[in-house]
C-alpha positions as CSV (number, residue, x, y, z in Angstrom):
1,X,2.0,5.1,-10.4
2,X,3.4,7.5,-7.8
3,X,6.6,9.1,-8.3
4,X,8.5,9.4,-5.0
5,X,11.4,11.1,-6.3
6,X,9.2,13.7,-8.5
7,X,7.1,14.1,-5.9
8,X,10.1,14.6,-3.2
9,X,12.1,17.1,-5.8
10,X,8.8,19.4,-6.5
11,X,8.3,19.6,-2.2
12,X,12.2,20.4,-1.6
13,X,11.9,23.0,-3.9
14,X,9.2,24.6,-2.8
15,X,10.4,24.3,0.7
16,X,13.5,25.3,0.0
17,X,15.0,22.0,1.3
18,X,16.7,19.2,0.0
19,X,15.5,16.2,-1.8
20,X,17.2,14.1,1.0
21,X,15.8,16.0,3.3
22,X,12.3,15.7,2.8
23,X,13.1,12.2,2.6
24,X,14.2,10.7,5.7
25,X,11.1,13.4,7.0
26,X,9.0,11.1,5.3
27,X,10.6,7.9,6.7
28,X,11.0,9.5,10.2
29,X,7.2,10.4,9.8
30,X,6.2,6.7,8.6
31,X,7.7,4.7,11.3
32,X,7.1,7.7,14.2
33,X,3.3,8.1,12.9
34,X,2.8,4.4,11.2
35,X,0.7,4.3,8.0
36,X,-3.0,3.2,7.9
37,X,-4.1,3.1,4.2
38,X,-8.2,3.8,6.0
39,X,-9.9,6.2,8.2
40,X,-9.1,5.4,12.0
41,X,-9.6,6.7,15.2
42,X,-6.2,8.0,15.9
43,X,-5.6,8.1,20.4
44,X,-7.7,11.6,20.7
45,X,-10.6,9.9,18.6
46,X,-10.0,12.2,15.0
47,X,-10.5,10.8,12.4
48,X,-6.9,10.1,10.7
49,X,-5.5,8.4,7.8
50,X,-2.3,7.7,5.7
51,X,1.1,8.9,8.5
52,X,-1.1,11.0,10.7
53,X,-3.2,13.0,8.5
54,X,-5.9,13.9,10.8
55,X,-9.2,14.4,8.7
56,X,-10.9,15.8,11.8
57,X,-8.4,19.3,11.7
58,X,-7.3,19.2,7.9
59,X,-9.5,17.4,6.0
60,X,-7.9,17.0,2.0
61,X,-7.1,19.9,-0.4
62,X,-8.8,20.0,-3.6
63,X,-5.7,18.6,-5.0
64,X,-5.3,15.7,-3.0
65,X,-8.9,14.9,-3.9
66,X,-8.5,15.4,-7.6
67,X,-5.3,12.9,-7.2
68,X,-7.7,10.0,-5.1
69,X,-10.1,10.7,-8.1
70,X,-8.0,10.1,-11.1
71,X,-6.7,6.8,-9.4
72,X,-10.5,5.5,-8.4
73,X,-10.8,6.4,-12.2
74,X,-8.1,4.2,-13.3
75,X,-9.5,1.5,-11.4
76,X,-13.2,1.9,-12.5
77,X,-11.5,1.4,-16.0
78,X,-9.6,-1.2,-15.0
79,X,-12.2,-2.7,-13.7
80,X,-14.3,-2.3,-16.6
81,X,-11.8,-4.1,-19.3
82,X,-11.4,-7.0,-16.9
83,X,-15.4,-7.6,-16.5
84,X,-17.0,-5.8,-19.4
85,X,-14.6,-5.6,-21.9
86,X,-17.5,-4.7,-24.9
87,X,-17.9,-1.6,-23.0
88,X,-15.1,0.2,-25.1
89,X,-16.6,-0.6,-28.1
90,X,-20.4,2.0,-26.9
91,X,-20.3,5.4,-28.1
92,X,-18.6,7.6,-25.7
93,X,-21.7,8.8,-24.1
94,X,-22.6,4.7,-22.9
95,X,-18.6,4.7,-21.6
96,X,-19.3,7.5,-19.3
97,X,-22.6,5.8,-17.9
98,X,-20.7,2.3,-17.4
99,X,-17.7,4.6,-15.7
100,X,-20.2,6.7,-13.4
101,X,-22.1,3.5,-12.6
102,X,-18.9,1.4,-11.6
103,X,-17.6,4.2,-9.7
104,X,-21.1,4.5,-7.6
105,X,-22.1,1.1,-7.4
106,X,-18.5,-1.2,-7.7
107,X,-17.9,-3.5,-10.7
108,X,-19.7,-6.3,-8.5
109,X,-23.1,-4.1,-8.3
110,X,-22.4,-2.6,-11.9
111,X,-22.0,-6.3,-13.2
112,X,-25.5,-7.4,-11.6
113,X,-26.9,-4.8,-14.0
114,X,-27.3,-8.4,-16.8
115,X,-30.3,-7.2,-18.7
116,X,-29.3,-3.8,-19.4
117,X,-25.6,-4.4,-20.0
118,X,-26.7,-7.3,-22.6
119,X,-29.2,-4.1,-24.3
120,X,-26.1,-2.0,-24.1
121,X,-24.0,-4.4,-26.1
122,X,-26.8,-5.2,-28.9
123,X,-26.8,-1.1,-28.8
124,X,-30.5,-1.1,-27.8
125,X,-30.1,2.3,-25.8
126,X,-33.5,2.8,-25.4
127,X,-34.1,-0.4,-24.2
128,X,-31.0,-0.3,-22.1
129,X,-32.2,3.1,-20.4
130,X,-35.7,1.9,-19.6
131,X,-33.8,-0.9,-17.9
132,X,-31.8,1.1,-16.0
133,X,-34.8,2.7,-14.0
134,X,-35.9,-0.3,-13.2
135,X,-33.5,-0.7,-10.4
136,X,-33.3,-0.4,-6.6
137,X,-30.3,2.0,-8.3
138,X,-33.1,4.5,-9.7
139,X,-34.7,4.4,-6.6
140,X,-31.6,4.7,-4.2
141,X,-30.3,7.8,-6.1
142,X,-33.1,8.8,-9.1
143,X,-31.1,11.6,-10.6
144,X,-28.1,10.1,-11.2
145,X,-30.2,7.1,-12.6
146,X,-32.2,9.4,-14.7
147,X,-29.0,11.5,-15.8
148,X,-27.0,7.8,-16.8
149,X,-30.3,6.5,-18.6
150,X,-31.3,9.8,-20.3
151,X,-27.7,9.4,-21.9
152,X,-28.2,5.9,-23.0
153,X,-31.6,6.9,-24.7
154,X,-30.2,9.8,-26.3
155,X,-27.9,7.2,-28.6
156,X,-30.6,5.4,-29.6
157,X,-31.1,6.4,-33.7
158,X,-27.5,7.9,-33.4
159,X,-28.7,10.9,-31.2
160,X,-26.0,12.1,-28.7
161,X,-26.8,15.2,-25.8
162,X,-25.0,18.0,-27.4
163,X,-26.3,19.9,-24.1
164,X,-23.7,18.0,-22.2
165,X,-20.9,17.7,-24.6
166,X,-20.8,21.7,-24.4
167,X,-20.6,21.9,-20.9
């Protein structure tokens, strides 16, 4: 969860402001600006989001990204133990294809994935990774599909991709 008053100490300080400060800034902001939690048109046409963040002129720093990334993670995962709870019992290798393919497709498209999620839990990799392919998925975005099934293969007989562990 998002720390307000972390976050609010760490900007006074390197603003050289006070906590309090920064603040009523931020409430000012809201109600002067409003807060749209999606991209908008703002009254010029730029694309804007959150209290006036205008995409158009300032896009996101690397950090902000990161930060929308670990949270989209968290729900992925989320996700994941709510729909597919047997999914934490795979090798770690068939955890990161269920995460990438939840984040890509949504739990809803990942969970229309029956026949090779039901491989996956009788830890038929090779099985499961043939499936895979066969997929408007591996024809919407083939390397990724190759990439998530070559993974699943690769456990089959206890094999794992050192290749990609040593990244």
């Amino acid at each position: 969860m998002f720390d307000k008053s972390m976050f609010n100490r760490a900007i006074s300080k390197l603003c050289g402001v006070t906590a309090t400060f920064v603040d009523k800034c931020t409430e000012m902001l809201k109600k002067n600006e409003g807060m749209v939690c999606h991209v908008y048109d703002d009254s010029l046409g730029y694309k804007t989001i959150g209290v006036g963040r205008c995409l158009d002129k300032n896009g996101i720093t690397e950090d902000e990204a990161l930060y929308l990334l670990n949270n989209d993670i968290a729900k992925v995962i989320s996700d994941l133990d709510k729909n597919f709870g047997s999914w934490r019992t795979f090798p770690e290798p068939a955890r990161f294809v269920c995460v990438d393919m939840v984040f890509q497709l949504g739990i809803t498209g990942f969970m229309g994935f029956i026949r090779t999620r039901d491989l996956m839990e009788m830890g038929l990799w090779l099985a499961a990774s043939e499936e895979l392919l066969d997929s408007k998925y591996a024809i919407q975005t083939p390397n990724r599909a190759l990439q998530n099934s070559r993974q699943l293969a690769l456990l089959q007989d206890g094999q794992q991709d050192l290749r990609r562990s040593s990244r």
